[in-house]
C-alpha positions as CSV (number, residue, x, y, z in Angstrom):
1,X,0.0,0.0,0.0
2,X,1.2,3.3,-0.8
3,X,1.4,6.3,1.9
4,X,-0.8,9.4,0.6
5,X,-0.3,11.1,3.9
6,X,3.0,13.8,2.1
7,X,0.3,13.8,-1.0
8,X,-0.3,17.4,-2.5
9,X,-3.5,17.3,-4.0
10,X,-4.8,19.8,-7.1
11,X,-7.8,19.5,-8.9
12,X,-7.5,18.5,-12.5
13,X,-7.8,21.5,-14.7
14,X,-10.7,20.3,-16.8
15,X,-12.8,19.1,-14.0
16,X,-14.4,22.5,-13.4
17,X,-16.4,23.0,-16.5
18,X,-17.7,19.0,-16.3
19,X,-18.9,19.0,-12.7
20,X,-16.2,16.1,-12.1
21,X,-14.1,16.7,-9.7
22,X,-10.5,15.2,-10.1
23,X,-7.9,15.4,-7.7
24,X,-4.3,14.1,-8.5
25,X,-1.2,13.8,-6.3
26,X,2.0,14.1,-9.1
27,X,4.6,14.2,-5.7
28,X,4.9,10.9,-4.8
29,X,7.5,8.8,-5.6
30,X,7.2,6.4,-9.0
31,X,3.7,6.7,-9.0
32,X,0.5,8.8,-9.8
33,X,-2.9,9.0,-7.1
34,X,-6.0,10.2,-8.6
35,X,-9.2,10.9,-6.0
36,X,-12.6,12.0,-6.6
37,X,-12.7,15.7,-4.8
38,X,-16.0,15.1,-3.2
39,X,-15.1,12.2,-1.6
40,X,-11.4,12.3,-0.6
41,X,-12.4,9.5,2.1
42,X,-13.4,7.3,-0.4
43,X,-9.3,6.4,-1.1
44,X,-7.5,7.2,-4.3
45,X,-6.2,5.0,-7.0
46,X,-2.7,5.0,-7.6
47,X,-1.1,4.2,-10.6
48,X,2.3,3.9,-12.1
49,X,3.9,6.7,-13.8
50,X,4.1,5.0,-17.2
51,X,1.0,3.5,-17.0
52,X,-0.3,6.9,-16.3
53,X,1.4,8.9,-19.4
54,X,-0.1,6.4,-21.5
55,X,-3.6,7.0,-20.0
56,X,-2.9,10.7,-20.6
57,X,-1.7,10.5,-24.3
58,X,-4.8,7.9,-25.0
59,X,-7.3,10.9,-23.1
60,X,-6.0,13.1,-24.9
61,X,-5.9,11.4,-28.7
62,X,-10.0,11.1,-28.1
63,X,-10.2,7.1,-27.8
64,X,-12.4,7.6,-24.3
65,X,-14.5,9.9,-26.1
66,X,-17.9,7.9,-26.2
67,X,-20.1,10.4,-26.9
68,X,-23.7,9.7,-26.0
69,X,-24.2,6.9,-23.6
70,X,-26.6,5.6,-26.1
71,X,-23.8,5.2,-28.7
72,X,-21.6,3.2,-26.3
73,X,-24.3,0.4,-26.4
């Protein structure tokens, strides 16, 4: 298990326009947290650091872009 208790937290950029609220910790060593803002109790995922470039570049080139929920079906 990794300690999150020297975690610095920010909110992801994008996740005041979209009413999520994403919280990551980039401080810790080797590895990524990611928490859901409203619920900081809930725990945090925590990620490699490659695993979580990937995750960004994929983000970012669209492929989680579903689009209507109805579409995903």
């Amino acid at each position: 298990m990794t300690d999150l208790s020297q975690a610095v937290w920010r909110k992801a950029r994008l996740s005041q326009y979209n009413g999520g609220c994403v919280e990551v910790a980039a401080n810790l060593p080797g590895v990524i947290a990611v928490r859901d803002s409203k619920r900081p109790e809930g725990g945090a995922h925590v990620v490699g650091r490659a695993a979580f470039a990937v995750f960004l570049a994929d983000a970012r080139s669209g492929r989680y872009d579903f689009g209507a929920i109805s579409d995903v079906h």
